[in-house]
Every structure is written in C-alpha cells, then in structure tokens.
C-alpha positions in Angstrom: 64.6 -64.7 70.2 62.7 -68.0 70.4 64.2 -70.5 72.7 64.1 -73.2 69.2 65.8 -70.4 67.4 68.3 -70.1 69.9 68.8 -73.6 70.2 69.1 -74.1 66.4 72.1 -71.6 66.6 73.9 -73.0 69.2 73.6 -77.0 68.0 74.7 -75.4 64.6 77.9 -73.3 66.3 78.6 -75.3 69.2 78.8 -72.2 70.9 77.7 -71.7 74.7 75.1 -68.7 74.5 73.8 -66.0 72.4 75.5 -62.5 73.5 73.9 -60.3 71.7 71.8 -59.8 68.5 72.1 -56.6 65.6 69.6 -56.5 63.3 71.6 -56.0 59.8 68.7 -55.5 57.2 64.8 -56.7 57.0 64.1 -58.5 54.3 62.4 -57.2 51.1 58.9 -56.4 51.6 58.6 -57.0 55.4 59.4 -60.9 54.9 61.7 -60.9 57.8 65.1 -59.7 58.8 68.6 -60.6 59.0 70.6 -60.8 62.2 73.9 -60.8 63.5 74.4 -63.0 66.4 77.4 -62.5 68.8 78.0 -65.8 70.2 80.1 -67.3 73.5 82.0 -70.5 72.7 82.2 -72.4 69.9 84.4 -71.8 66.9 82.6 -68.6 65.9 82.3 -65.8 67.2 79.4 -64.2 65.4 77.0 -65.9 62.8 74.1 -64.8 60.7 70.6 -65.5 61.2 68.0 -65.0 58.0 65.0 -65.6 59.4 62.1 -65.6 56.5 59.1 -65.1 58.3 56.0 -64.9 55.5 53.5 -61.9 56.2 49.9 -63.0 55.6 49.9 -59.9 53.5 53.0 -58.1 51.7 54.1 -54.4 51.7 55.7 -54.0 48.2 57.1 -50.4 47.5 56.2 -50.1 44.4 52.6 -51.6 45.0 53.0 -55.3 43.2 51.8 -57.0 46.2 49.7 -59.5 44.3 49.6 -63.3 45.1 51.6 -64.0 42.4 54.4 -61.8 43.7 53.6 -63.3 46.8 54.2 -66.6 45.8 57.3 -66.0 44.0 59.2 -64.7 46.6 58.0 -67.8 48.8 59.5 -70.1 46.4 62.4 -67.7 46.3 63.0 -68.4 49.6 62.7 -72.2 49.4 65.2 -72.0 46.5 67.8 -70.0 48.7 68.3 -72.7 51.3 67.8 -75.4 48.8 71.0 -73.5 47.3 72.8 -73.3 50.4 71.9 -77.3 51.9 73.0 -78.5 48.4 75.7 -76.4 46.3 77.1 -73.4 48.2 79.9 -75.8 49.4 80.9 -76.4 45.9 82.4 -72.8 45.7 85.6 -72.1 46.8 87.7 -69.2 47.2 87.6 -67.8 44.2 83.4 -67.4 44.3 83.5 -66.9 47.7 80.1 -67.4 49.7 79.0 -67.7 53.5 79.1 -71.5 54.5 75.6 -73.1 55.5 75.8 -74.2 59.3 72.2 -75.0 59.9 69.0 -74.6 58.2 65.6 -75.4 59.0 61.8 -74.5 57.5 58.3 -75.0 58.6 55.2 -73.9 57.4 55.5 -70.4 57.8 59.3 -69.6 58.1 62.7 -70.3 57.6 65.6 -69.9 59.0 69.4 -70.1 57.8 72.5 -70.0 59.8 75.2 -69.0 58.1 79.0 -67.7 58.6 79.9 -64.3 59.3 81.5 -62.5 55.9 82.3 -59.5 58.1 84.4 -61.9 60.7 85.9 -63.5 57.7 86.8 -60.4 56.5 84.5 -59.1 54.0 83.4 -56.4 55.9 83.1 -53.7 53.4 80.0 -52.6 51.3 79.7 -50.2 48.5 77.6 -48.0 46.6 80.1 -46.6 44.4 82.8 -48.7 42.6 86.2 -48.1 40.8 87.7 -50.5 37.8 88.7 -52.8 40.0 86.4 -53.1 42.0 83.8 -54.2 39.4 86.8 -56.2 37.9 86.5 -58.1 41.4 83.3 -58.4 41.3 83.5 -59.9 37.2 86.0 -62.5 38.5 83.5 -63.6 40.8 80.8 -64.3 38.4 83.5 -65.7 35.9 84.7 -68.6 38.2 80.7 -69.0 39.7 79.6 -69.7 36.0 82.9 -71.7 35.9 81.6 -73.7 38.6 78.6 -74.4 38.0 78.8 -74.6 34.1 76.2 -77.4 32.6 74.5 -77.8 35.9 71.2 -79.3 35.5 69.7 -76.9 38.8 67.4 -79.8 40.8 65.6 -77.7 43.3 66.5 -74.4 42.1 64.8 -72.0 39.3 64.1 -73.2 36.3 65.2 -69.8 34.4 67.6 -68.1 37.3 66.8 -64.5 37.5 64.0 -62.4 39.4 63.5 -61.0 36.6 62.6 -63.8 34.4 59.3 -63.7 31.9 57.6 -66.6 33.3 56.7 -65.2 37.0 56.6 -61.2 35.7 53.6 -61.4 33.8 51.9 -58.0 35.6 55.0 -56.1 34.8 54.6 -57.4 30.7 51.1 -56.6 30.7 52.2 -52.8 32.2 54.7 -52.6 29.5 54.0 -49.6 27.6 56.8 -50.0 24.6 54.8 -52.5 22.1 58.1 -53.5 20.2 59.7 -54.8 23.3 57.0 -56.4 24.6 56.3 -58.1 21.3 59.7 -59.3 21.6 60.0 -60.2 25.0 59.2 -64.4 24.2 61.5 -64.4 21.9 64.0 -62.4 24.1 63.2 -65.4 26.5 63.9 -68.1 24.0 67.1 -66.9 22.7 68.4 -67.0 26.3 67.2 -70.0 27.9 67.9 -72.0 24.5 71.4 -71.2 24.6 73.8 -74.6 24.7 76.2 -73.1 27.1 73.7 -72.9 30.4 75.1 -72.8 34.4 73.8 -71.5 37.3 73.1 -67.6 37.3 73.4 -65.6 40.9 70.3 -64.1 39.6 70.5 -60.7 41.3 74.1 -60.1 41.3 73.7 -56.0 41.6 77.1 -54.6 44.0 74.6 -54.8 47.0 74.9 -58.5 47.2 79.0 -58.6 46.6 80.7 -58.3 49.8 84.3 -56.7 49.7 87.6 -56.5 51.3 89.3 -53.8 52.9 91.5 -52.4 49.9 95.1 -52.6 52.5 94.6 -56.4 53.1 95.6 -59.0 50.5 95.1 -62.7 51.0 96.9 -65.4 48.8 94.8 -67.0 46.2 91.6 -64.9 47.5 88.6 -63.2 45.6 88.4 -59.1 47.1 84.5 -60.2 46.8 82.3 -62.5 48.3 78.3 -62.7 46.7 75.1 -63.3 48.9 71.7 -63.7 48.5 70.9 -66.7 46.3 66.7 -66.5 46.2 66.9 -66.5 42.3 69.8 -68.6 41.5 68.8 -70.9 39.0 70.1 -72.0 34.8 70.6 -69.4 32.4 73.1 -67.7 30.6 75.7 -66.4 32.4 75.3 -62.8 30.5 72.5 -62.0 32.9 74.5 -61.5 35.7 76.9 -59.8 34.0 74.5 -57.4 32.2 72.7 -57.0 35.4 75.9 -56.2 37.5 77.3 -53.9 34.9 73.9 -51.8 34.9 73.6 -51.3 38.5 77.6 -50.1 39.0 77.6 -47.7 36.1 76.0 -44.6 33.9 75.1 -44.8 30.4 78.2 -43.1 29.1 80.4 -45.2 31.5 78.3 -48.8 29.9 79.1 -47.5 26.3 82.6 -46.2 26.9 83.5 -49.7 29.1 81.7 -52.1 27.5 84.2 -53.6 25.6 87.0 -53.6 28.4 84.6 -55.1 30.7 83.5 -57.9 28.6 87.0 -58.7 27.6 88.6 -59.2 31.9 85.0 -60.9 32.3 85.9 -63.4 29.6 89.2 -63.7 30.5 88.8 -65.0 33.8 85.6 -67.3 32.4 87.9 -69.0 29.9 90.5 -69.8 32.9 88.1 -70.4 35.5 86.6 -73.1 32.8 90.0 -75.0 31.6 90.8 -75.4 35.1 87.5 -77.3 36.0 85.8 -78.5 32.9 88.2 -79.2 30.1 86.0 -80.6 27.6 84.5 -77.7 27.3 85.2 -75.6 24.3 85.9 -72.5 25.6 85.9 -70.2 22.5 82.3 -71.6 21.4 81.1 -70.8 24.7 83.0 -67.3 24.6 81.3 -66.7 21.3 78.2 -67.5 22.1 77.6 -65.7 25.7 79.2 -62.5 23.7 76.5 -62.5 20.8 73.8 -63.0 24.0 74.7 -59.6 26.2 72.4 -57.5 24.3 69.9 -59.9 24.2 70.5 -60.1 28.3 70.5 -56.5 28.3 67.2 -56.0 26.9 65.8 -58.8 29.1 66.2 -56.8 31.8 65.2 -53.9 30.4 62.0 -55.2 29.8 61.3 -56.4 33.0 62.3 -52.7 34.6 60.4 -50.5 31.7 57.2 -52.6 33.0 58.1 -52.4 36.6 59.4 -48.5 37.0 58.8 -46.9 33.9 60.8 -43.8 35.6 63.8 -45.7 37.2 67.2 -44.7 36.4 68.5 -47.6 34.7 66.0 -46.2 31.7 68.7 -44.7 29.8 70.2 -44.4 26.1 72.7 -47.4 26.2 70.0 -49.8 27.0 67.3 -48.5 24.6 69.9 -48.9 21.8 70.4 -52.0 22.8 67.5 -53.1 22.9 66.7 -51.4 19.9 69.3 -53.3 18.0 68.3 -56.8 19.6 64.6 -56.3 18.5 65.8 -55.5 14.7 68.0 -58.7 14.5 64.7 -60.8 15.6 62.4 -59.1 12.7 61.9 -62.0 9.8 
C-alpha cells in the first residue's frame, strides 16, 4: 500500500497502523479492488478500502469495452463518492449503509474509506434467498425510496440505473426484437415522467444486500444492509424492485409471487413514507409505482436482450410482460 493511502486511512480511523490487508473483490472490469484493512487503534478495528484505479484500457467480459462504456463507469464512480460525501448519512437503520470516513479522488483514482458491514455485523452473503429474506431485502428499498422520495439528485445520475437508455446505446442498436426496441423511448418516458421520483439504488441485485446471521436479532434493525451506489440516481422506485425480484427468483417463482411481493413492498413504502414525508399522498403514489412495474420490467429487459441475448433472466414472465407493456403503448 501507498504510504498517502495509508495515511488517508489512518487520519480517517484514528487508528495507529495498518495490520494487515485482504483483498475482498476487484472491481468490475479490472477498475480496481476492494480491501479489507485490519487496523491497530482507533475506534475500528477493520475498514474498507475501494480504491478505483482507471485502466488506460478496459477488460469487459462480455466485450463492450468501448469508450463510451468507458466513460460511464468513470462517471459511475464519481457518482458513488459523490453519494457517499453527500447523502449516505441521511439513512438510518432501517436502509442501512456503510458510513463514509474518508474519501479522496485525483485524476486517475479514487479512493473511499468506509465502515466495515462485516464488523458491524452484516457478515453474511447470499446466492440463494428464502421469503424473508427477499422480504428484508424489499423493506430496505421501501424505507430507501422513503428516504429519499422527491429528491432532486445534485451530483448524482440523472436517470439512476446502469441500465438506463441514455448511456446503453450499443446494447439498443444490438437489440434484435424490433417491437421492443421501437418501444424502448417510450419505455423511457413513461418512467422518468412519473410524478412520484426518489433516488433508485440502481443495481440493487442480492449481491449488493449485505445480511445478518438469521440467530441474531437487533431492536429496530434492517436483517440487510445495500452497497454499491455507482448508479444511484432519480427514477421510479419500481426499478429496483423489478431488478431485485429478477435476480432472486425463476420465472414460475416471479409469476406465482408477484402479487405477494408487491403487496409487503408497498406495505413497508406506505409506512416508511407517513413517517417521514406526510404530505405525500401515499395511495397516489402506490397507484402509480404499481401501474409502472411492468413498464420497469421491460426496461430492463431491454437493456439485457441487447446485452446477453442468451442470459438467464430471458424467460417467459418477462417477455409477457413486456409483451403486455408494448400493446398498452400502441395508438
């Protein structure tokens, strides 16, 4: 480790020295890695390091290394400790997130210092889920669209998602079904002209949720914590739901639970909103977001048909929807 990357930790922890150092994950696309730092002294004993370190060329793995996806995840980056300098601190413990302790960017790099969700214990990760788990998970996004319901975004994506029309223009043009990609602008518009707008995680698959041990319980506590805000910006809050649903479950399991899902989701929206924002009326916003998930379902869908016309998440359930969204925007 660099002596001013050492020094940035331990101004940020207070702690004595640097231990040791595990490298967690690299980043997407060889863009740098995330690290977790045992530390001696100070009030923490581990932290985590993202250090963004841009590549003067990519390594996509499914070949899009073009500038443009260059240049969007640059900004992506630039977004994430925007979001963590200036918003993260407004969640609390029912959207909980790691707490910003340092961060600092020059030309080339980035680094972010941030608390430990395995030492707070969130230490659990999963590639499977159960009802509750993904009911944990739902609550999370309920009280983060709560949160940040009507925020105007300064700093942070225009249209929240990585996934969003504007910066996937290669994947459109690669788009092989002519109906959707017909309707893809119009897709767009429907969702970004939507009165009820807040901030959208904007990859909120069960990688990036953080969970619990199942044996420990703490008082007014999510079981989840979220991370990895590169594409938080405005948007429905349907995307993240319709994005989290589809990476947990089948297609028979999205048809079968779609309803109960939706239901515990709006739920927990509807308290998580009277408690913060009361002038809000909750049943027009309930109403609305509920006539949007297909139409947030088959914004994604367009965005993976163009990217991996073979992935998985190709399946009935979502060309119905889409199907179904595309007839209800024919004059």
């Amino acid at each position: 480790m660099l002596p001013a990357t050492a020094d940035l930790v331990l101004s940020a922890t207070g702690a004595q020295s640097i231990d040791s150092s595990t490298v967690v994950q690299s980043l997407w696309s060889g863009y740098g890695q995330i690290v977790r730092l045992a530390l001696n002294g100070g009030s923490d004993d581990s932290v985590i390091l993202k250090h963004i370190k841009l590549p003067d060329t990519s390594n996509h793995p499914r070949g899009w290394n073009t500038d443009l996806s260059h240049q969007r995840k640059v900004r992506s980056y630039r977004v994430e400790a925007q979001w963590y300098q200036h918003y993260a601190a407004r969640c609390d413990n029912h959207c909980v997130v790691p707490n910003c302790l340092a961060v600092e960017s020059h030309e080339n790099e980035t680094m972010l210092v941030l608390s430990d969700l395995d030492a707070a214990g969130y230490n659990v990760r999963k590639n499977r889920v159960d009802i509750q788990d993904l009911f944990a998970c739902l609550d999370w996004l309920a009280s983060f669209h709560a949160t940040f319901l009507n925020d105007d975004a300064v700093g942070l994506w225009e249209c929240g998602s990585y996934w969003h029309l504007d910066t996937r223009p290669d994947e459109l043009a690669a788009l092989d079904d002519v109906a959707l990609r017909q309707a893809a602008p119009l897709i767009d518009q429907k969702l970004r002209e939507c009165q009820h707008q807040t901030l959208v995680h904007g990859d909120a698959k069960l990688a990036n949720f953080c969970f619990r041990p199942t044996d420990i319980e703490v008082a007014n506590s999510q079981r989840v914590a979220g991370v990895d805000f590169q594409y938080v910006g405005r948007g429905c809050g349907m995307k993240d739901v319709a994005y989290l649903i589809g990476s947990c479950l089948n297609e028979d399991q999205c048809e079968a639970m779609e309803s109960q899902l939706l239901d515990h989701y709006f739920s927990e929206l509807i308290k998580r909103v009277a408690h913060k924002i009361r002038s809000v009326n909750t049943a027009a916003l309930e109403d609305e977001w509920r006539e949007l998930y297909p139409f947030a379902w088959a914004d994604f869908h367009r965005f993976i048909k163009g990217w991996s016309p073979g992935h998985w998440k190709i399946n009935s359930y979502s060309e119905k929807l889409t199907a179904d969204v595309i007839s209800k925007l024919r004059p």
